[in-house]
N, C-alpha and C positions, 0 to 999 in steps of 0.2 A: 504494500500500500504506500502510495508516494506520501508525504508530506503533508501538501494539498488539500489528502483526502479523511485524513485522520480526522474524527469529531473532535470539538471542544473541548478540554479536560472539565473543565465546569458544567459541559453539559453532559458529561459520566460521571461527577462529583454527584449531581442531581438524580442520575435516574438509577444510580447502583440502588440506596437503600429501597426506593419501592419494588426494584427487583429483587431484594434478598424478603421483603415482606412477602412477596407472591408466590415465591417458590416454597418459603415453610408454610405459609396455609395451604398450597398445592399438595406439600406433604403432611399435614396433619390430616388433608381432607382425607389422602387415599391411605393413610393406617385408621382411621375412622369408619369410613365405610363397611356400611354392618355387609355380613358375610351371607352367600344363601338367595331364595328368588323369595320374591315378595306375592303373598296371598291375595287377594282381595275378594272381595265379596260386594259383587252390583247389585240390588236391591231395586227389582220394578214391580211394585205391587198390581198398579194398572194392567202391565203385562204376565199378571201369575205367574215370576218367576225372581229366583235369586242367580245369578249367574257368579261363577265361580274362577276366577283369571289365573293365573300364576304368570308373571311379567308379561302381565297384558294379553297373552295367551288365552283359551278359552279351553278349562278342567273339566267341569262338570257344572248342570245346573239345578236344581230345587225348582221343581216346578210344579203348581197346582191347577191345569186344565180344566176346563169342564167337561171334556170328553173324554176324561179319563176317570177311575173312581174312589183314588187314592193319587195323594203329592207322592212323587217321587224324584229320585236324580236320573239324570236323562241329557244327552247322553257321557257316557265314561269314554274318558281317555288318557293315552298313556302319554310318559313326560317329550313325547316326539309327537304328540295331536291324532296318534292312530285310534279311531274309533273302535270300542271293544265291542257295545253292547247292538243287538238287535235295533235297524230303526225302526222296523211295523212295529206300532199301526200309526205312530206320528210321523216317522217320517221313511217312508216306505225307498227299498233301495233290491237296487233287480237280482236275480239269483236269492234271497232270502224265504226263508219259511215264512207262512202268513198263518199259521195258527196261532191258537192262544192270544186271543188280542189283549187279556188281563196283564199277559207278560210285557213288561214296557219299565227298561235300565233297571233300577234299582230301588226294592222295596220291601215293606213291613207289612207283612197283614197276614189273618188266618180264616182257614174254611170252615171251622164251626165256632161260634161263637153264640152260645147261649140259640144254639141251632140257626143262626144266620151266617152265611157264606160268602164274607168279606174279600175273600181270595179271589174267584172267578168272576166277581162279577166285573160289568162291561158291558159300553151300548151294545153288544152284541145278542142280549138278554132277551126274549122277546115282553113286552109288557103283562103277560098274564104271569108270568113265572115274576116278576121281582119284589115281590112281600118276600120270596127268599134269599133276599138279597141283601147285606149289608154295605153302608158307602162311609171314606174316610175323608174327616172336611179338614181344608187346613183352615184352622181360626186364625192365627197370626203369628209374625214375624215378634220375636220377645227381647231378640238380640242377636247383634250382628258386631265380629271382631274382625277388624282385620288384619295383618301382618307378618313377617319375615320369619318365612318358610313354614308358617302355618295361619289357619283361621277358622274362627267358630262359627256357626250358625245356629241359633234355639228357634224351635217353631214350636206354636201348638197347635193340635188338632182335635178333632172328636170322633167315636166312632159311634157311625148313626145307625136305627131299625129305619127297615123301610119306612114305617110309618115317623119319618125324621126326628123318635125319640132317641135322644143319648145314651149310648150304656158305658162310654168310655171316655175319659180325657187322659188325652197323649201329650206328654210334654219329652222333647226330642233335641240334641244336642249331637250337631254334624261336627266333628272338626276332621278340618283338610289339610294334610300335610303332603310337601312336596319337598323331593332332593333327589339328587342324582341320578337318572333313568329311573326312577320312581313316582309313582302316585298313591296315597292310603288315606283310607276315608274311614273314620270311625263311627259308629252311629251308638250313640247312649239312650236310648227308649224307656220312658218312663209310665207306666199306665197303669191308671187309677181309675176301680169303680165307681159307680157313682153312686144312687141308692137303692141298687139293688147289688145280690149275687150275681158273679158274671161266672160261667165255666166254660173253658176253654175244651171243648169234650175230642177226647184224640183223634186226630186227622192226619193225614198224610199231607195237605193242602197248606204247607208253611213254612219259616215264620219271613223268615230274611232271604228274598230272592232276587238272582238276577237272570236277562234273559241276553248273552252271547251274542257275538257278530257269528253271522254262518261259517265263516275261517275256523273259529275253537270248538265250533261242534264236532265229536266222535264223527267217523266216516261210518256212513250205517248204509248196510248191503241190504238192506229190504225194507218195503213200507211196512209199520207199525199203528196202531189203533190205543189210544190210553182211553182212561174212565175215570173221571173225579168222582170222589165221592159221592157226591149225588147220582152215579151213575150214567151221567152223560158221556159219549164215547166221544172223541178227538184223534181223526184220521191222520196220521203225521208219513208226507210220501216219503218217498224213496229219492232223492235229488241228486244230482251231478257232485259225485265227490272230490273234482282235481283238484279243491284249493282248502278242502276239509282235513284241519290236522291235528284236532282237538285229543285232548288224552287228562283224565281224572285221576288222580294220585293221593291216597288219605294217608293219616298220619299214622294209621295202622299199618300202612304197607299194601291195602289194597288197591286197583287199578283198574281206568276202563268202566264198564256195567259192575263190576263188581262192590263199587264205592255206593251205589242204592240201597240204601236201606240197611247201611250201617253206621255205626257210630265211629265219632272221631273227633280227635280236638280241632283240628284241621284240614281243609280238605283245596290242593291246589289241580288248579286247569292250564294245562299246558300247550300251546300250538302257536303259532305262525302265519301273521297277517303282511301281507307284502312279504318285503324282507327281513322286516323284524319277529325274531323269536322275543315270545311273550308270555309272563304266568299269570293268570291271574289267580287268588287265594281267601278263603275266608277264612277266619280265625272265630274260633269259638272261646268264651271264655268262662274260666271257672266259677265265676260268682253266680252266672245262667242257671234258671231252671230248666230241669232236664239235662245238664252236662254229664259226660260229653254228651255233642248234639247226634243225632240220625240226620244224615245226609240222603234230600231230595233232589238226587245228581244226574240228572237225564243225557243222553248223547243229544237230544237234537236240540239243547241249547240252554236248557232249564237245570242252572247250579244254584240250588236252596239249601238253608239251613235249617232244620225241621224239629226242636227238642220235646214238642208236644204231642205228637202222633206216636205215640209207645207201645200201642196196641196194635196197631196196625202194621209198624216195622218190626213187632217179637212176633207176631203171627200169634196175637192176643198170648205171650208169654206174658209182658208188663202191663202195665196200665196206670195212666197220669191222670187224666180230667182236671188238667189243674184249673185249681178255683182261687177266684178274688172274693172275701165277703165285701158288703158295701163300704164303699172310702178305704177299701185295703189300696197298694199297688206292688207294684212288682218293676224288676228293671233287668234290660236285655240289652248286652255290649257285645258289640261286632266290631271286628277289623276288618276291610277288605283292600289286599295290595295288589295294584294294580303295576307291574315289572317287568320293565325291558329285561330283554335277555332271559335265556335258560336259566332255571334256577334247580336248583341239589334241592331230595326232601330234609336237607340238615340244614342248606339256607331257609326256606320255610319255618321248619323248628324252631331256630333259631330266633326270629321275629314272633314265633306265638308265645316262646319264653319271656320275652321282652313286653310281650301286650299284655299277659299273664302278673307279671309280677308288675303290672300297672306304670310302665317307663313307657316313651316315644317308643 
């Protein structure tokens, strides 16, 4: 640099200190900066829905319909946006199964309830048949946290006779944590009779279900026929298997069909949507009635957690009916992780210990 061109000395006397100010608050800011993505929770009641972000991204959402007859989450995705769950009957996507229109992301409800059938029901119901039918209302948003690398949501709800009397109020706490090729949604469910006895009478039809993207369904070589309890039959065909890579693994070591209608603390689903290998897992936990739970684990897409249908998964060995007297309640904690990548049943394990002895 010639002479010439040298600045000022007094005009670098001047600007040195506000450049040694800029650069230590440059460096206080970045050892500051909190660690991890940040949670949030949109709240649009007009829209019946809480939507669920992680850096701006879009997790999962809380949604309460009127065409559907229970709030649920809808839909789940992994920390890379791949959709897990089924989109019929909201939001229909081609090659997918269209049965069971009750099945819709992620939810809580039961098939007999003081003989009303909370599980199945759906505008699908024809109007003579729904005095047996039970609906779940969300009343309201009670609280909403948001924040770095996790966030709450409390709602409450009621659960109505068709003749729109209450027999239940649910008071429900989501929290959403997110890290690393990870998603885990914890549901704390708290329910309370109201003035009468409620019994929960054993059903196969429960409690905590999700309904799969066609990708982690079992690959199933013939059309099959189910029956809800009420006896209704549900045709489920036979469909193109080349992108079906689903596979059930329980904590007990069973696998496959095999994981129906057994017990387990844990129960993960493993397969491959695009290129991502993916498990997803529900955790059961010890304080539950009915632990360990019976696994309502179907191939063609139907992974539930079932602790109350006793009799009908021992083949009337056990038997629960479990009962609330009036203003009792009861409370039912689920984990469900939702994981990039193949996972070991000792990685599994491993997080039902951790949800178990009540840590992240």
């Amino acid at each position: 640099m010639s002479k010439a061109s040298k600045p000022p000395r007094r005009l670098l006397d001047a600007c040195l200190p506000a450049l040694f100010i800029a650069l230590l608050c440059w460096s206080a800011s970045a050892q500051t900066k909190p660690a991890g993505s940040e949670v949030k929770l949109v709240p649009d009641e007009a829209g019946r829905r809480v939507d669920v972000l992680v850096d701006g991204k879009p997790f999962t959402s809380y949604i309460w319909p009127e065409s559907i007859k229970k709030p649920v989450l809808f839909p789940l995705r992994t920390a890379s946006g791949t959709v897990v769950t089924r989109g019929y009957p909201l939001e229909p996507r081609p090659g997918e199964r269209v049965d069971h229109p009750h099945h819709v992301g992620l939810w809580f409800n039961y098939g007999d309830v003081n003989g009303l059938d909370f599980w199945n029901n759906s505008e699908a119901i024809k109007p003579e048949e729904k005095d047996k039918y039970g609906t779940i209302r969300h009343s309201r948003i009670k609280r909403t946290k948001s924040g770095r690398n996790q966030a709450e949501l409390e709602v409450e709800m009621v659960w109505l006779g068709p003749d729109g009397k209450p027999l239940l109020n649910e008071d429900t706490t989501f929290v959403f944590h997110a890290g690393e090729n990870e998603r885990v949604i914890d549901r704390i469910t708290r329910l309370t009779a109201l003035d009468r006895r409620v019994v929960f009478n054993d059903n196969k039809e429960g409690v905590l279900g999700i309904r799969v993207a066609r990708q982690l369904e079992q690959p199933a070589d013939k059309a099959e026929v189910f029956t809800d309890a009420s006896g209704k039959a549900t045709a489920i065909a036979k469909l193109d298997n080349t992108v079906v890579t689903g596979i059930y693994r329980s904590s007990e070591g069973k696998t496959g069909d095999a994981v129906w209608g057994t017990r387990g603390k844990w129960t993960a689903l493993s397969g491959q949507i695009g290129n991502e290998p993916i498990t997803l897992a529900v955790l059961d936990h010890p304080d539950n009635p009915g632990y360990p739970t019976y696994w309502h684990a179907r191939g063609y897409g139907l992974f539930a957690a079932n602790p109350l249908g006793q009799k009908v998964f021992s083949e009337g060995k056990q038997k629960l009916n479990f009962t609330l007297e009036a203003h009792q309640s009861v409370t039912f904690r689920y984990r469900v992780l939702i994981l990039s990548g193949a996972k070991s049943a000792q990685d599994i394990k491993t997080q039902f210990e951790t949800f178990a002895a009540g840590n992240k």
